[in-house]
C-alpha positions as CSV (number, residue, x, y, z in Angstrom):
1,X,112.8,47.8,-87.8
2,X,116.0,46.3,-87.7
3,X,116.1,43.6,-90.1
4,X,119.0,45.0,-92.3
5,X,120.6,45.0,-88.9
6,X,119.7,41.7,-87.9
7,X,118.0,43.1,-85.1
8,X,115.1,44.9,-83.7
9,X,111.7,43.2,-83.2
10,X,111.0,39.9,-84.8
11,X,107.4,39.6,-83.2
12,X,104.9,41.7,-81.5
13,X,101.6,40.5,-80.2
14,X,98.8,42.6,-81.5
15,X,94.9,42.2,-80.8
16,X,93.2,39.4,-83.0
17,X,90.5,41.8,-84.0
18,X,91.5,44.5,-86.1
19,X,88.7,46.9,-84.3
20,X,89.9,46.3,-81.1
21,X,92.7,48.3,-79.6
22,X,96.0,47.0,-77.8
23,X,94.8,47.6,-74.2
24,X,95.2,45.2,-71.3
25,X,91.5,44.5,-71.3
26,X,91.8,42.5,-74.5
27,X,91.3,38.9,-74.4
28,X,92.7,37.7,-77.3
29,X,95.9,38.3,-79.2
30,X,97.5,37.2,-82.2
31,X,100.8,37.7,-83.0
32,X,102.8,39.2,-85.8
33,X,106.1,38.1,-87.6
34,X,106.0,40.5,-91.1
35,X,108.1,43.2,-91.2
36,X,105.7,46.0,-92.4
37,X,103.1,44.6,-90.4
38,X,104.9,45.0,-87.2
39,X,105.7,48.6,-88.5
40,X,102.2,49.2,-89.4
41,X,100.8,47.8,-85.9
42,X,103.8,50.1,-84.2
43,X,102.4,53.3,-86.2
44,X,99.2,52.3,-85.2
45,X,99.7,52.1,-81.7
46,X,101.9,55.3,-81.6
47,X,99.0,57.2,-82.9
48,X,96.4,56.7,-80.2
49,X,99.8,57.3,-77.6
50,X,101.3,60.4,-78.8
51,X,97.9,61.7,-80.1
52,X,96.0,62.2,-76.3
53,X,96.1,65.3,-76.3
54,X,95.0,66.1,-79.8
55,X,91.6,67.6,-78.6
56,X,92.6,69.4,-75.7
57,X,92.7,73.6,-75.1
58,X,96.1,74.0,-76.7
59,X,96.5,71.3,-79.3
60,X,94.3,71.9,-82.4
61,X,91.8,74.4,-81.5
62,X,91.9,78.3,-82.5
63,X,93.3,79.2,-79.3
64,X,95.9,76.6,-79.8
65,X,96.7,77.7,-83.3
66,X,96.8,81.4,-82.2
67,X,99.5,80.4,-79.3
68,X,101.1,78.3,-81.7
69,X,103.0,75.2,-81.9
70,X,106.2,76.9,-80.5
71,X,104.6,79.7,-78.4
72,X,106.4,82.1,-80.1
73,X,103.2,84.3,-81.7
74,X,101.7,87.4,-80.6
75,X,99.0,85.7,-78.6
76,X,101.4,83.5,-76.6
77,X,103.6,86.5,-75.4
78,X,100.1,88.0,-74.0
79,X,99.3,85.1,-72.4
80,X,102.7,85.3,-70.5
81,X,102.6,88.9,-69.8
82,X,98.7,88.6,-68.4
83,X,97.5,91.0,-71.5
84,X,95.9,88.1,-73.6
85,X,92.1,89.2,-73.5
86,X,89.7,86.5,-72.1
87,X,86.1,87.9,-72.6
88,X,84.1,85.6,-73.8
89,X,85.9,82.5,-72.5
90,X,85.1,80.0,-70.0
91,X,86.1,80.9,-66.6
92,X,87.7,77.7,-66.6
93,X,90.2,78.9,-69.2
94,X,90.5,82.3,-68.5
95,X,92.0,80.9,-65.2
96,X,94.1,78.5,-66.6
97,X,95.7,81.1,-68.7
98,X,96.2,83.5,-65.8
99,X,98.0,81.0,-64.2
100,X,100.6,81.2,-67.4
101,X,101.5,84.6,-66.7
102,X,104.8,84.3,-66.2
103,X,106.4,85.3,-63.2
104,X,108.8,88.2,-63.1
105,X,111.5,86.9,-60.5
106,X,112.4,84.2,-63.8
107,X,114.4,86.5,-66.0
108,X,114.5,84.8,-69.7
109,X,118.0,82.5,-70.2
110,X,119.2,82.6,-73.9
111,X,122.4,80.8,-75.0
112,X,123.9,81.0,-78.0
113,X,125.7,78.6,-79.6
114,X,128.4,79.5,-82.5
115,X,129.4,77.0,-85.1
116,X,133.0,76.4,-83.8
117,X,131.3,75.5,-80.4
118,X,129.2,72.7,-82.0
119,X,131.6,71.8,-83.8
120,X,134.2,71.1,-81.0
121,X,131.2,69.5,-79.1
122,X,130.5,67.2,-82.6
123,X,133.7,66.4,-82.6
124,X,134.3,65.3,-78.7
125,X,131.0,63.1,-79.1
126,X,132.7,61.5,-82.1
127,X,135.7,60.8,-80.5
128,X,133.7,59.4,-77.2
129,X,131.6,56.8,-79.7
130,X,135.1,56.1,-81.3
131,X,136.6,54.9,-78.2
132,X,133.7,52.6,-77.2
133,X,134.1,51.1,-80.4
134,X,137.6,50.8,-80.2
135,X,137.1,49.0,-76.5
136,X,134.3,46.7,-77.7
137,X,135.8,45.6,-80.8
138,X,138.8,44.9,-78.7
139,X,136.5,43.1,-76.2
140,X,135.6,40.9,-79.1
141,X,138.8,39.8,-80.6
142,X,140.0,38.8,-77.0
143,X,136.8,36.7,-76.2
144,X,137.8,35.0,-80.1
145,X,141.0,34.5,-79.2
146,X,140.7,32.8,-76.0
């Protein structure tokens, strides 16, 4: 988290129960100064964030796993072209995936991208961070040598 750096996060504040979960109901806090706790805590946290949606229709169920995680399957192009069969499902779903069908006035947009045009835009970007450099380091020696 930084420390090579000499930056980063040097405390965080984390529940003083280990049960309890970082939530602005809890009433007391303890706070953290170790390294791999702080990274541990940080992990922790962005589980129960990024993981919401873990039980939802299209995260891991079967219908999820036929779509896939790219919706690039078989099952995912019926869904968009209305031909995905929903007998058996909950009217709720079988609504909600109608209203995927994808509409036919949006034709598909592909772009191709050869290697000498990421490399000419690799190498602008490089040149752009190389110039900030330049100005801050410049920056620096002037504020030194006043």
């Amino acid at each position: 988290m930084g420390t090579l750096h000499l930056s980063g996060l040097k405390e965080v504040h984390v529940p003083q129960e280990d049960f309890e979960t970082a939530y602005n109901s809890v009433s007391s806090w303890k706070s953290i100064s170790d390294p791999q706790e702080i990274v541990n805590h940080i992990i922790k946290q962005n589980d129960i964030q990024f993981s919401q949606a873990r039980f939802t229709l299209l995260a891991d169920t079967p219908l999820g796993r036929r779509i896939g995680r790219y919706g690039d399957t078989q099952t995912a192009k019926q869904v968009l072209s209305g031909t995905f069969e929903t007998t058996g499902l909950s009217a709720e779903i079988g609504r909600l995936l109608q209203s995927f069908l994808l509409d036919p006035r949006i034709k598909p947009y592909e772009q191709t991208i050869s290697p000498s045009m990421f490399k000419e835009a690799f190498i602008h970007s490089q040149k752009r961070s190389l110039s900030l450099h330049q100005v801050d380091t410049l920056g620096i020696t002037k504020q030194h040598t006043v």
